[in-house]
C-alpha positions in Angstrom: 84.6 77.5 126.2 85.0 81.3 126.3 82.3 83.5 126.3 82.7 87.0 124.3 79.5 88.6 124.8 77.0 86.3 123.6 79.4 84.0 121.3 81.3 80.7 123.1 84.5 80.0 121.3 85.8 76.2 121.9 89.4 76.1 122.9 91.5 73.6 123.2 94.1 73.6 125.9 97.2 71.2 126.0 100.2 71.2 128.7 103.9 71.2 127.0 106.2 69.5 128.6 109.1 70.4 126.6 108.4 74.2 127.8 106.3 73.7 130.4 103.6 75.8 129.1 99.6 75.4 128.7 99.0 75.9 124.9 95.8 76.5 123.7 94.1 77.2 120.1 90.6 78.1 119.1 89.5 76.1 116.3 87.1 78.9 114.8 89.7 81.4 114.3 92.2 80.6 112.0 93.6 78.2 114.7 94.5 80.9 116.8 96.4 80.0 119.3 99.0 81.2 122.9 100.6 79.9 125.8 100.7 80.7 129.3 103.0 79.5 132.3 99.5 78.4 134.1 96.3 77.2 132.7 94.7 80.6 134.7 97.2 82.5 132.4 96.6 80.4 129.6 92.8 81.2 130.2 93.9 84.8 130.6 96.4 85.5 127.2 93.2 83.5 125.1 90.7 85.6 126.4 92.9 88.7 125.0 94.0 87.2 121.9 90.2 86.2 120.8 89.2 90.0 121.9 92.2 91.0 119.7 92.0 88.6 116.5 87.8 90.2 116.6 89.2 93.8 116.9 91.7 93.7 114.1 89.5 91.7 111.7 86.9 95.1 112.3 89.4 96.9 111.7 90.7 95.3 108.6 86.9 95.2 107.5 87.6 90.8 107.9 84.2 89.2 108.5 85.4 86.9 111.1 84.0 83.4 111.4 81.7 83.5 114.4 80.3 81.0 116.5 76.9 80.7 117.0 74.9 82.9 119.9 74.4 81.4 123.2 
């Protein structure tokens, strides 16, 4: 899960071994997903992309699927 405030996003995580990557997507948006070399970084790069997928839907005046509050 990632907490953004008060909302918890599921991700999914999943290790490819054809480029030895950690993959992950986030179901509730759009299937977002990124990579990172390790799952820290993977944590890392979907932490910024679920800040920056809710920043450009504001700006695009998108209402973005959200979770529910915690």
């Amino acid at each position: 899960m990632l907490y953004s405030g008060q909302m918890a996003f599921e991700i999914r995580f999943e290790w490819d071994p054809d480029e030895n990557v950690w993959v992950s997507h986030v179901p509730s948006l759009n299937g977002l997903s990124t990579f990172g070399a390790t799952y820290a970084e993977a944590v890392a790069m979907t932490r910024e992309a679920v800040l920056g997928y809710l920043e450009a839907a504001a700006d695009a005046g998108i209402e973005a699927i959200l979770p529910d509050s915690i």
